[in-house]
Every structure is written in C-alpha cells, then in structure tokens.
N, C-alpha and C positions, 0 to 999 in steps of 0.2 A: 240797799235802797228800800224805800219804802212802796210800792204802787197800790194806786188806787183801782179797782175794775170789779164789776157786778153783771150779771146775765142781762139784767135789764140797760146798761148801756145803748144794746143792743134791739134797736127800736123798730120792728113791721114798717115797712113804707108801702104806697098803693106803686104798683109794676110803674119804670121807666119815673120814679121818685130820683134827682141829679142830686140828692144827698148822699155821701159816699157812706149809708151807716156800716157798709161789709168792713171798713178798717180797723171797728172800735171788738172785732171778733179776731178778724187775722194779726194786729200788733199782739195781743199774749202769746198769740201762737209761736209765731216768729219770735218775743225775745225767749221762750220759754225752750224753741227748738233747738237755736243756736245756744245758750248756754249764756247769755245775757243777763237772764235773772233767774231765780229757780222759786218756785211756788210758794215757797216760805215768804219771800219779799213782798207777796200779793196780800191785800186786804178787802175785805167785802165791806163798803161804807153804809153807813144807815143813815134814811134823811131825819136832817135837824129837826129840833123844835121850830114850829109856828113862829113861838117868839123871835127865835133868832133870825128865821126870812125876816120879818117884818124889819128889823134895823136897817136892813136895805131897802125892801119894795114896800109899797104902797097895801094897804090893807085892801081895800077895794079890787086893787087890780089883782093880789093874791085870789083872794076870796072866788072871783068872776075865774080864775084861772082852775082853780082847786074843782072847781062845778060846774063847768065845760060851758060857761054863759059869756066867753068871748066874743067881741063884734065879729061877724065878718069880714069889718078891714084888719083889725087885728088879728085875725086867724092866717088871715092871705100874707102879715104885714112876717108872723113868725115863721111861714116856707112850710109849716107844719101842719098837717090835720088833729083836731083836739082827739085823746081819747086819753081813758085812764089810765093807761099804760105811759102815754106821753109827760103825763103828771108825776108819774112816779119816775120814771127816766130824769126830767127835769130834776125831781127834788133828791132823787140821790147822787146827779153828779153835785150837788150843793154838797150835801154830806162826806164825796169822797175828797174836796177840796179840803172842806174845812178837818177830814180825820188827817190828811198829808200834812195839812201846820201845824195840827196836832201832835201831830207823832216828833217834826223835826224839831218843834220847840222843846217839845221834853227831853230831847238829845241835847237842847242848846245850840246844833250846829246841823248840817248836814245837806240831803236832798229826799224829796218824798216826791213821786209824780201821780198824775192822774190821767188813767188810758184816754177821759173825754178832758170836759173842761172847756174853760176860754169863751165863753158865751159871754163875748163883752159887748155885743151889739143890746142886749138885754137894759133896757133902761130902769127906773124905778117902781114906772108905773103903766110899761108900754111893752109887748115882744117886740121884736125884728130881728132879720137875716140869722133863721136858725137858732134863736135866741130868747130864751123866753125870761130864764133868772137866771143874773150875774153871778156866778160861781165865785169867781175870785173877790166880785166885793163887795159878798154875804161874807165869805172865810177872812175878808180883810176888818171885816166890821166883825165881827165876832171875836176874832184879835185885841180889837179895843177895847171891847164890851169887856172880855173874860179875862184877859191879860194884860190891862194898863200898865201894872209896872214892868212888866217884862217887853212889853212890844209898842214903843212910843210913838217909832218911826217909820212906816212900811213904803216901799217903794215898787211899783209896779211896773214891771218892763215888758211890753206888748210890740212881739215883733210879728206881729200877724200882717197881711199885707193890704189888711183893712184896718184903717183905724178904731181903735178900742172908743166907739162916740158914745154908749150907753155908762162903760166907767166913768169917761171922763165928764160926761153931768153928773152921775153919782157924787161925785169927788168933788166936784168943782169948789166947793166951801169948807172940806175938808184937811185944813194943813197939814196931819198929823198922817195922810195918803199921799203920796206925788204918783203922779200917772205920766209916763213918759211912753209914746206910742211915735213909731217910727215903722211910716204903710207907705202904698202906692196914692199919689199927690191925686189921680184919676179914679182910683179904685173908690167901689162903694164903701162908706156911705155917700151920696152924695152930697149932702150937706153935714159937714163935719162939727164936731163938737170941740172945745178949748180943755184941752189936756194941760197937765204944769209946762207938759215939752213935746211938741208935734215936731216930727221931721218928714216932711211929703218927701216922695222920691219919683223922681222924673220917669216915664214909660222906659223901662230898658235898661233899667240901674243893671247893671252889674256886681261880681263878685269884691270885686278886685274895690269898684267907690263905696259901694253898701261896707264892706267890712272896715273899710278906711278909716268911713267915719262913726260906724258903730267903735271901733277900739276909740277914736278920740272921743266922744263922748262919753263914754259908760264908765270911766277911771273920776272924771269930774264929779258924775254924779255920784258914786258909791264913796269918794273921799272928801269933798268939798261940800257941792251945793244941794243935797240929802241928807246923808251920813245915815243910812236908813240901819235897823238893827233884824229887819224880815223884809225876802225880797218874793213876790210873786212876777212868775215866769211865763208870758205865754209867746210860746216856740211854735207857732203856726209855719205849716209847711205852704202856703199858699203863693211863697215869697219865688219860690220856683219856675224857672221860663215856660214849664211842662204843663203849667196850673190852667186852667179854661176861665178861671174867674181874676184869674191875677194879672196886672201889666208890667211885674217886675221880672227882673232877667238872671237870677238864681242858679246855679249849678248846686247840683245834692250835694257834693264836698265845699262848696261855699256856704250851705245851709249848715255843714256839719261845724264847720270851723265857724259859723255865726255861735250855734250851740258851746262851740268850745269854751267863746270869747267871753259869755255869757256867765258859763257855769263857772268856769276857771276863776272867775275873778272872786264871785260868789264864795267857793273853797278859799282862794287865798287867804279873803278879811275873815272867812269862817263863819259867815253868816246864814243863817237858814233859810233854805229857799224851796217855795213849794211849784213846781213844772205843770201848767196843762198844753194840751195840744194844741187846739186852737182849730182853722181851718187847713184845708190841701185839698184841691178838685182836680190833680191832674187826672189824664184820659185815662190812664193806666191803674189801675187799683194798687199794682205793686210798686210804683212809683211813689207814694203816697204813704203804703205802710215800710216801705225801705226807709223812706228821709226821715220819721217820724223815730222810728229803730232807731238812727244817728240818734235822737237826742239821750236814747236811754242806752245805748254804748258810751258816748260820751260822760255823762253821769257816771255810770259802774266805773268808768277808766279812772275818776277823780277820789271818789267816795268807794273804793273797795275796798 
C-alpha cells in the first residue's frame, strides 16, 4: 500500500473544537502498531502547484484563502478558524491525494490511501463543513490535465454520509468525472447538489439495506454505465449509528464489509484506486479510528 500522512494533518483547534483532528494522529499509530502497514508504505506529500489548485478552485477564492482575507461568513461557513497552518494543512492534503494517484497510476493498478482527504463539501469557489479545497477533485482534475491518455474516465464513489454537494458542482459539466454519492436523505448539506447518481437513505438505514443496495449498484456502474479506468474513494466512517452528526444506522463490521464491497471490486477489474477518509464524529475517539483501520486492513487483505 501506498499511504498518504504529514505532521501537519494534524491541525491546533481552540479547546472543546467538535472536529475530531486527534484521529488523523492516532490512525498511523494504530496501523503502524498492529502490523497493518509498516513505515515504508507511508509517504510525506508536498503541496501542488498554484497552477494545478486553480483547475479546480476559483483564483479569487484561492488567493482570499492563501492571505487569511475570508469573509466572516465564509470563515464560520468552513467550521475552521483561518491561520497559516490551516492553509498549509489544506494544501497538503491536496498533495497527499494527488501523490496516492500518482503512485498507483505508475503501478497501473493497485490502492494508495490518504490518512485525511474527502473534503468534498469544498466547492470551487466557496469553503464548508470542514471543507475548504476539494482534495479529490483537484487530484481528479489533475488526472486529466497530466494524463489524458492514460485516465479518460474517473469515477468517484462518496460513501460519506453526507453528500459529496461541492464535487458534485465541481463536476457537474464534466463527462469525463461521474460522481456517484450515496448519504443520509436528512444529513447535511441541506440543500443538496446534483451528482451523475445520488441515493438518499432513509434515517435508520441499516447494514443488511445499505449494503444490498450498494452491491447492486456499484457492479453497474464499474461494467456498464461508467466503465471508469481511476476510481477515487471516499470511505467516510460517519455512516455509523455511533456517529453524532450522522442519521444512518451502520454497524463497524457493516462499514467494513461496505469497504470490502468497494475495494474488492476495484482489485477484481484491477483498476486504480486512490481511498480518503472522509468524515466519523462518533462520541468515542476509538470508535472512529477503529472503523477507519477497517478500511486500511481491508486494502492490505486485497493488495498484499
């Protein structure tokens, strides 16, 4: 495996801050103690070029972002206080995304993860919910930019249990992306965005309908109505009954075998697929970096 993780993941909040950043410290721990991954797998990302944010965000809003000149609603809108550490946090999970499709394109096949990621509330030219630049679709636009003929067709699978609403404007007039986001029907955002394939799920989904209909869909898409050749992954744990922000009804071995379903399929057709985390607010800090571990056991059980 390849993973993505830097110190600076790792972001100061003011005391009694309900972003969980203690998880993006304790997950290396944890795969590193149990024998999950070993130190070698790990990589320290650098942020991209200027040029390459811009293919996604907005110059303007970059620019106001890079020299802490956010509106106050904007400030309130990202959960985040500005500081320059937040900016460089920001631009290197970009980096560690776009070095994971890096790494597995060069293989042709495989799985690369990134310990943050999934900041798909992130619009073009706007922050929100924790969100300030699209990780995944900066590294997916960067795909197109640097590797047209190798990556035509990218598909993006957002099991976050919020809807992925800032990719899928990003996207929205982009054929050569499908964004396929499958959240809680009530969960923020509250006003939702038009993905290629939303599936709302009722307060209380279960293990047993969630993965029902996850296996019947995701065979369609990955052989019929995609046929993507790069898949980005976001395996939000948030999907959990445990979660304080989420209204879906998840067991961790439901969440692992969501991952299974996922990854498994990915290995099958052999296509390259880059994993971030996404969100998980359950009360328990270990609850949160345990289900997250699922994804990157998972992985090593397929790709060893």
């Amino acid at each position: 495996m390849h993973i993505a993780f830097a110190a600076d993941y790792v972001l100061p909040l003011p005391p009694g801050h309900r972003f969980p950043m203690l998880k993006y410290e304790l997950l290396p721990e944890q795969l590193l103690h149990e024998g999950t991954a070993t130190a070698s797998d790990f990589f320290v990302p650098v942020p991209p070029a200027l040029a390459d944010v811009l293919l996604t965000h907005e110059a303007d809003y970059v620019q106001r972002l890079l020299h802490g000149q956010l509106t106050r609603p904007e400030e309130r809108a990202s959960g985040f206080p500005w500081s320059p550490a937040l900016v460089r946090r920001e631009l290197i999970l970009l980096g560690g995304t776009i070095g994971c499709a890096q790494r597995v394109l060069a293989a042709g096949e495989g799985v690369a993860l990134n310990i943050a990621g999934g900041t798909h509330h992130a619009f073009a030219g706007r922050p929100e919910g924790f969100c300030l630049l699209n990780d995944q679709a900066v590294a997916a636009n960067w795909l197109l930019a640097h590797e047209p003929t190798r990556v035509r067709q990218i598909l993006i699978i957002d099991l976050d249990v919020h809807q992925g609403n800032g990719t899928a404007a990003i996207f929205r007039h982009e054929p050569r992306v499908f964004t396929f986001s499958m959240h809680g029907a009530r969960n923020f955002p509250g006003r939702k965005e038009v993905s290629d394939l939303d599936l709302p799920l009722a307060d209380g989904t279960g293990d047993a309908a969630y993965l029902a209909l996850l296996a019947d869909v995701l065979p369609r898409l990955l052989d019929e109505q995609v046929r993507p050749d790069f898949v980005f992954y976001l395996s939000g744990v948030d999907v959990l009954a445990t979660d304080k922000l989420g209204y879906l009804a998840l067991t961790r071995e439901g969440c692992r075998r969501r991952d299974e379903l996922v990854l498994a399929a990915c290995h099958q057709r052999g296509l390259p697929v880059v994993v971030c985390m996404g969100g998980g607010y359950s009360q328990k800090i270990a609850d949160i970096v345990e289900a997250h571990a699922n994804t990157y056991r998972v992985a090593a059980s397929l790709w060893d």
